[in-house]
C-alpha positions in Angstrom: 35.4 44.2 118.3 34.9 46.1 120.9 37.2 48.3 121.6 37.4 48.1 125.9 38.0 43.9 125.4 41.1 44.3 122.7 42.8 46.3 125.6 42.3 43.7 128.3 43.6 41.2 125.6 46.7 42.9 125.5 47.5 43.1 128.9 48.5 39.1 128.4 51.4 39.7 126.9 52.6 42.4 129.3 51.9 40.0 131.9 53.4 37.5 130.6 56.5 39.6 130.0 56.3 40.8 133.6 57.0 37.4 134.2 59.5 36.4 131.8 57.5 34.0 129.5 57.6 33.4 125.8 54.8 32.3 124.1 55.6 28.5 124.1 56.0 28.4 127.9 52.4 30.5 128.2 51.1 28.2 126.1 52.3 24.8 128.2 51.7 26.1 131.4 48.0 26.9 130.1 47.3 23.9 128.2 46.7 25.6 125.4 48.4 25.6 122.0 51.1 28.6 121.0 48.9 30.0 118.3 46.1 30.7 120.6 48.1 32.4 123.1 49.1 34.4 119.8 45.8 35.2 118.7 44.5 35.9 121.9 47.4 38.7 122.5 46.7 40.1 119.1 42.7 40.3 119.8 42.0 37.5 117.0 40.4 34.9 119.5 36.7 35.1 119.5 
């Protein structure tokens, strides 16, 4: 992986702790399931 994308993936989860959401909520709000939004923030999503 290249190493410039892993850090842009990371900056979800400061965002979303800037704005005081766990995972779950992310997840709802985004229509997406919790274990993406976990792999995403951990640079596992392709």
């Amino acid at each position: 992986m290249p190493r410039n994308r892993g850090i842009k993936l990371s900056r979800l989860r400061a965002i979303r702790e800037r704005k005081a959401l766990i995972q779950d909520e992310l997840a709802e709000l985004a229509g997406i399931s919790r274990q993406t939004v976990v792999k995403v923030e951990g640079g596992l999503a392709g």
